[in-house]
C-alpha positions in Angstrom: 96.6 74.1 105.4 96.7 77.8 106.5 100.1 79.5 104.9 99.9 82.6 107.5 98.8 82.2 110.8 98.2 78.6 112.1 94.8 79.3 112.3 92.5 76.7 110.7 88.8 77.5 109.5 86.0 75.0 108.1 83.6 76.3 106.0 80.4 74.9 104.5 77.0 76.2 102.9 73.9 75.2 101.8 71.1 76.4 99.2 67.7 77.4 101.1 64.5 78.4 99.8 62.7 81.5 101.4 58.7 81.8 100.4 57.9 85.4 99.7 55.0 86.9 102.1 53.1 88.2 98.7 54.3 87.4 95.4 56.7 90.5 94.3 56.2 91.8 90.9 58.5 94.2 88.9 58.9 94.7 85.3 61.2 91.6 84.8 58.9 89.1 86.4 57.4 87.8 89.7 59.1 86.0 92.4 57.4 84.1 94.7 60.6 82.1 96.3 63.9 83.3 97.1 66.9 81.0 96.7 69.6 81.5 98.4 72.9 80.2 99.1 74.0 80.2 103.3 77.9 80.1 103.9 79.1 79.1 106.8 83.0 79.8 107.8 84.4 78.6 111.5 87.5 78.9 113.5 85.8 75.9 115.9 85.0 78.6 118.2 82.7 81.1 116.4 81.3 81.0 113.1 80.6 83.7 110.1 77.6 83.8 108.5 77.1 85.3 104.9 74.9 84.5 101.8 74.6 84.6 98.2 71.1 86.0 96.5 71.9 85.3 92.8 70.4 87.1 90.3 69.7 85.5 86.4 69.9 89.4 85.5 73.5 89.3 86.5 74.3 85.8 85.2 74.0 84.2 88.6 71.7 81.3 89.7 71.4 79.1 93.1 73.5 76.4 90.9 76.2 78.8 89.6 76.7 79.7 93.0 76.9 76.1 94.3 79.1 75.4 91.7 81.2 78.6 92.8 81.6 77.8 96.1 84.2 75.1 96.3 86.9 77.0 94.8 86.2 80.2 96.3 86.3 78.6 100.3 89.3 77.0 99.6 90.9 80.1 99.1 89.8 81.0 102.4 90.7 77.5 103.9 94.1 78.0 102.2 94.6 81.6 103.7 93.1 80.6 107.1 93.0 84.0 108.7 89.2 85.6 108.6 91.2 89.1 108.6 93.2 88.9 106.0 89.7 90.1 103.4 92.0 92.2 101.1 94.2 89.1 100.3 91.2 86.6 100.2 89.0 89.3 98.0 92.2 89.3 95.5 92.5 85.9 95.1 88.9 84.9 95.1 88.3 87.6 92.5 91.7 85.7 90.5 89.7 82.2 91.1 86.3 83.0 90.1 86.6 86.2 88.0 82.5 86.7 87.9 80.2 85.3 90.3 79.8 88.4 92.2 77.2 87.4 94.5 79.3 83.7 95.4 82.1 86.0 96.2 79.8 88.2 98.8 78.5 85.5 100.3 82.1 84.2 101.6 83.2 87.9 102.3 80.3 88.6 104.7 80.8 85.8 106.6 84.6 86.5 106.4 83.4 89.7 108.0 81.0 88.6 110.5 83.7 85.8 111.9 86.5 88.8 112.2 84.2 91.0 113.8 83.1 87.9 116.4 86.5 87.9 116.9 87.4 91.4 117.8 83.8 91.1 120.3 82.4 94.1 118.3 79.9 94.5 115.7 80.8 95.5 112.5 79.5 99.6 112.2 82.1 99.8 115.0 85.0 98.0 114.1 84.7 100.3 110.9 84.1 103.4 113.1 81.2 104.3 111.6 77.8 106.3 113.2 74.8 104.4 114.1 73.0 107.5 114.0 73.9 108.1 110.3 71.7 105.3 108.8 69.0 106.2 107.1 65.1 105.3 106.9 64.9 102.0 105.1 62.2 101.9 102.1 59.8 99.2 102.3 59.2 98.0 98.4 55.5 97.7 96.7 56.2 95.6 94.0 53.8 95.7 90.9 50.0 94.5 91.3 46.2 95.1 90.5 46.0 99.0 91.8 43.5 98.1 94.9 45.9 95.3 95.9 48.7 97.9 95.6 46.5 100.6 97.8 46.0 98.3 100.5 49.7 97.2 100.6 50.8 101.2 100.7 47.8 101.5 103.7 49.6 98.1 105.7 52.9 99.2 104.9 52.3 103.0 106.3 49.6 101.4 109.2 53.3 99.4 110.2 55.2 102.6 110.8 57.2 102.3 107.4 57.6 105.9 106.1 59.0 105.5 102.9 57.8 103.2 100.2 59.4 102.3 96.7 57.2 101.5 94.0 57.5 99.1 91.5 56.5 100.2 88.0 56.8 99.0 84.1 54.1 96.8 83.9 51.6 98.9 82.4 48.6 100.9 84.1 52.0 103.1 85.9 49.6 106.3 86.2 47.0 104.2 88.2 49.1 102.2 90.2 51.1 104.8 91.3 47.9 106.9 92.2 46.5 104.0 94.3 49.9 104.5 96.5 49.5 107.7 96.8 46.1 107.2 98.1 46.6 104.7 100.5 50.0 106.7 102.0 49.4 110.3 101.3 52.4 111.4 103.8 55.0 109.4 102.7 57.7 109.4 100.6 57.7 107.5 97.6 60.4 106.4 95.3 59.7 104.7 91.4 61.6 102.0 90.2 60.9 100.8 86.7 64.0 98.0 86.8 64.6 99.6 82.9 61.7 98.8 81.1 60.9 101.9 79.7 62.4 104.1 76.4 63.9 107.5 77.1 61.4 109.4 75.9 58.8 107.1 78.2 60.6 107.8 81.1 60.9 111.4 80.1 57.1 111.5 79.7 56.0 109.4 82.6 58.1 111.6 85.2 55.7 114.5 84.9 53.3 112.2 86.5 55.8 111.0 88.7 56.3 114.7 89.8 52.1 115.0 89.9 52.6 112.3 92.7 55.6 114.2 94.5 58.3 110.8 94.1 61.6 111.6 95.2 63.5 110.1 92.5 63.0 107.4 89.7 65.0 104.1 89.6 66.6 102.6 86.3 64.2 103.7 84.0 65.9 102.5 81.0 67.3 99.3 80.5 71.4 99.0 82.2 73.5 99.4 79.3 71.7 102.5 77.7 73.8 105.1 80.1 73.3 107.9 77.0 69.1 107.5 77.7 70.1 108.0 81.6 71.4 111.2 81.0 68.6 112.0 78.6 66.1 111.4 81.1 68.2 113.1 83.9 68.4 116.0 81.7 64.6 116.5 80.2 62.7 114.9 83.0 61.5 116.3 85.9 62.5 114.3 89.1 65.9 112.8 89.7 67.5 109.6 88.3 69.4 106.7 90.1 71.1 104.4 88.2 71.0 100.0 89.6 71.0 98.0 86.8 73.7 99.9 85.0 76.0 100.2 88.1 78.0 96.9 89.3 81.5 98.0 90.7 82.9 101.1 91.8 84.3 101.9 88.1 81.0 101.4 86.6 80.0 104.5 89.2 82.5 106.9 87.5 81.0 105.5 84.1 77.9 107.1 85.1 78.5 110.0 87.5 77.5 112.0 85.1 74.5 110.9 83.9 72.6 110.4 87.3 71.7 111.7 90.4 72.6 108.9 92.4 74.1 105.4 92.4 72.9 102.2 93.7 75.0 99.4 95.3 74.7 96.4 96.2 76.9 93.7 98.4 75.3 90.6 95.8 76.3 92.5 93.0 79.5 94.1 94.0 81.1 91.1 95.1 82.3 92.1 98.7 81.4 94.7 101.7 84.8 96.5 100.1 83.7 96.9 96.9 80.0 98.1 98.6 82.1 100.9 100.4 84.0 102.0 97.3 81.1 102.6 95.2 79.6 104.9 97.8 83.0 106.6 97.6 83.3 106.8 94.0 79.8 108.1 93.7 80.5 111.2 96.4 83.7 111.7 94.7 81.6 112.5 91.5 79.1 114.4 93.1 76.6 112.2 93.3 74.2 110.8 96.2 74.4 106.8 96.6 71.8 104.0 97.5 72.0 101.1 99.6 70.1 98.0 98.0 69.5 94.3 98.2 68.4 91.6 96.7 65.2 89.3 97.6 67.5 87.9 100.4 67.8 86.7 104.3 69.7 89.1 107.0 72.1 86.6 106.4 73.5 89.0 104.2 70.9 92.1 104.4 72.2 92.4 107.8 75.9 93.1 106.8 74.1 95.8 104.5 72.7 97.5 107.5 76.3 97.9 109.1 77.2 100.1 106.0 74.1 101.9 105.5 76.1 105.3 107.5 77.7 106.0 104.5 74.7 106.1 102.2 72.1 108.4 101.3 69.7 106.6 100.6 69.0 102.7 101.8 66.5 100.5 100.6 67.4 97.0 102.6 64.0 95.7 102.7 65.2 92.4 101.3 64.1 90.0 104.4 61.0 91.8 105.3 59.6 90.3 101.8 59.9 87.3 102.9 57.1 85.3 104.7 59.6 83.7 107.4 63.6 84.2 107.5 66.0 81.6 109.1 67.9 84.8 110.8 67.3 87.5 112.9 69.4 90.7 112.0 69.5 94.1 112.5 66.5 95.8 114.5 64.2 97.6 111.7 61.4 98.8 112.8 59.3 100.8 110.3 62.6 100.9 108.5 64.4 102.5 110.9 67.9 100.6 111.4 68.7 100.5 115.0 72.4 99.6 114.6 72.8 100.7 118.3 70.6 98.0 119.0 72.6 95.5 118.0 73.7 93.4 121.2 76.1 91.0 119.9 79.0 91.3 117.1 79.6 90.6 113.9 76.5 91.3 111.4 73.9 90.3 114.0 73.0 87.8 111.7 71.9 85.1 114.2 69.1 81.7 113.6 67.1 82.3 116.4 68.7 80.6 119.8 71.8 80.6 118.2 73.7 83.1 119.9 77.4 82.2 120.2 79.5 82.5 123.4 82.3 84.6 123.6 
C-alpha cells in the first residue's frame, strides 16, 4: 500500500528483442539483437514508460534485470507517488545496490508518468533549452572498409552530419580512411571501446589527426585511468573517457586525465545521476557526452530531454535498430527537435498509443 499519498501505481515489464538494421561491430564483439527490458508504471490513468539495455560489460544481462525488477517496483508500489524519485532512487539504490541499468529503467518511467502528470514534457518541467541540444552522432560500427564507406555515404546521403567510428579491430588506418572518403565534410569521432595499449593509442592518433577526428573514445581499457592521461597528454587529438566513467564520482576520478566524460542513463542508474555527471564533469573543467546503449526510445528518448546540458550527444541508440516498438523524440539527421515534442513525458509512445489527458 502507498505510505505517502493515497495514490496507488501498478507496474509491470517485459523482456523484448530488437533486430539490429546491420550487425554492429566494435572491438568487444558484434550485436546483431538488442535485448531489452520495457517497464511499465501506471496510476490507472496514464502510464510511464522506461527500459533497461543491460550490458555484460557492466555485469548486467536481460535475466539479471528480470531478476531485478521485482524488488526494485515494489519500492515504487510501496512509495506510490511517481514524484517522490529522490526517495525511490534512495531506496532502490538500498534494495538493489548494483544493477544500474534495472534501476534506470524504473526511474525513466517514474519520470515520464510525473511529467504525464504535470501535462509537460520533461526538458520543460526541468526548465531546460530545446535549442541547446546538440547534433546527435550516428555510429559506424566496425566492418570490411567498402562496407564501412558505403555506410559513412548512406549515413551523410540521410542528413546525419556527424558520425562516430568504431575502431580496434584491426585495419583502423583503412577503415577510418574509407569514412573519410565516403563523408569528406563531416565530423568524425573514434571510439576504440579500450582495446588498445597507451602507446597504441598514442601512435594511432596521429592518423586520427591525418583524418581531422574531433576526439578519441576509451582508447584504453576502463580501469587503466593512468594510460588515459598518458594518451591525453602525448597524443594529438582529445580523449573522452566511457568505459572508465559510471557515476558522477567516477567523473572527478578522472577529470583530470580527459577531455571529456561520457554518461549514460543505463549505466548511471537514474536521469539524476545522468545530470550529476554532466555537472561534476563542468565543475572539473571538462566537456561531457551524452550516450546510450543499443536501446529503444523507450529509454533513448528520456536521453534526449537531457541532451541541453551536454556537449556532446551521441543517442543514436534506436536508429540501429531495424524496427523500434516506440516513437520518441524527432531526430532527423541527428538533430533533436525537443520542440517538437507534442505530448509530455519522454515522448516515448508505441505508435497509436497516445494517452488522453
Amino acid at each position: 500500500m502507498p505510505t505517502d499519498t493515497g495514490d496507488s501505481l501498478d507496474t509491470a515489464f517485459e523482456r523484448v528483442s530488437l533486430p539490429l538494421a546491420d550487425p554492429f561491430t566494435i572491438a568487444r564483439g558484434t550485436t546483431e539483437t538488442a535485448e531489452n527490458v520495457v517497464v511499465r508504471v501506471s496510476d490507472g490513468t496514464r502510464e510511464g514508460i522506461g527500459a533497461a539495455a543491460p550490458s555484460a560489460y557492466y555485469g548486467e544481462t536481460p535475466a539479471t534485470v528480470e531478476a531485478a525488477l521485482p524488488d526494485l517496483l515494489a519500492v515504487v508500489e510501496r512509495v506510490g507517488d511517481p514524484h517522490a524519485r529522490q526517495r525511490i532512487e534512495r531506496e532502490m539504490r538500498e534494495t538493489v545496490s548494483r544493477n544500474p541499468a534495472a534501476r534506470a529503467a524504473v526511474d525513466v518511467a517514474l519520470a515520464d508518468l510525473a511529467a504525464k502528470r504535470l501535462d509537460t514534457p520533461l526538458y520543460r518541467q526541468w526548465g531546460l533549452d530545446p535549442a541547446a541540444a546538440p547534433t546527435s552522432s550516428f555510429s559506424i560500427g566496425s566492418a570490411d572498409p567498402d562496407e564501412m564507406r558505403a555506410k559513412a555515404e548512406r549515413a551523410v546521403a540521410e542528413g546525419y552530419s556527424v558520425l562516430k567510428v568504431k575502431l580496434g579491430t584491426g585495419r583502423d588506418a583503412e577503415r577510418l580512411a574509407a569514412v573519410r572518403a565516403g563523408a569528406p565534410d563531416a565530423r568524425i569521432r573514434v571510439d576504440a571501446n579500450g582495446a588498445w595499449t597507451p602507446a597504441e593509442a598514442v601512435a594511432k592518433t596521429e592518423m586520427l589527426a591525418e583524418h581531422d577526428v574531433e576526439f578519441l573514445e576509451q582508447p584504453v581499457p576502463g580501469p587503466d585511468v593512468a594510460g588515459l592521461r598518458r594518451v591525453r597528454e602525448r597524443g594529438a587529438v582529445p580523449v573522452a573517457a566511457d568505459e572508465s566513467v559510471v557515476t558522477a564520482a567516477d567523473a572527478a576520478r578522472v577529470a583530470d586525465a580527459v577531455d571529456i566524460v561520457v554518461a549514460k542513463v543505463e549505466k548511471c542508474g537514474s536521469l539524476r545521476e545522468t545530470r550529476r555527471v554532466a555537472s561534476v564533469a563542468h565543475a572539473h573543467g571538462c566537456e561531457a557526452m551524452l550516450g546510450c546503449m543499443v536501446a529503444s526510445y523507450a529509454v533513448v528518448a528520456a536521453g534526449c530531454h537531457l541532451a541541453p546540458l551536454f556537449d556532446y550527444v551521441d543517442l543514436d541508440g534506436s536508429l540501429l535498430l531495424a524496427e523500434d516498438p516506440f516513437d520518441g523524440v524527432p531526430m532527423p539527421g541527428g538533430e533533436i527537435d525537443l520542440a517538437a515534442v507534442d505530448r509530455p513525458g519522454t515522448g516515448a509512445v508505441e505508435p497509436g498509443g497516445d494517452e488522453p489527458g
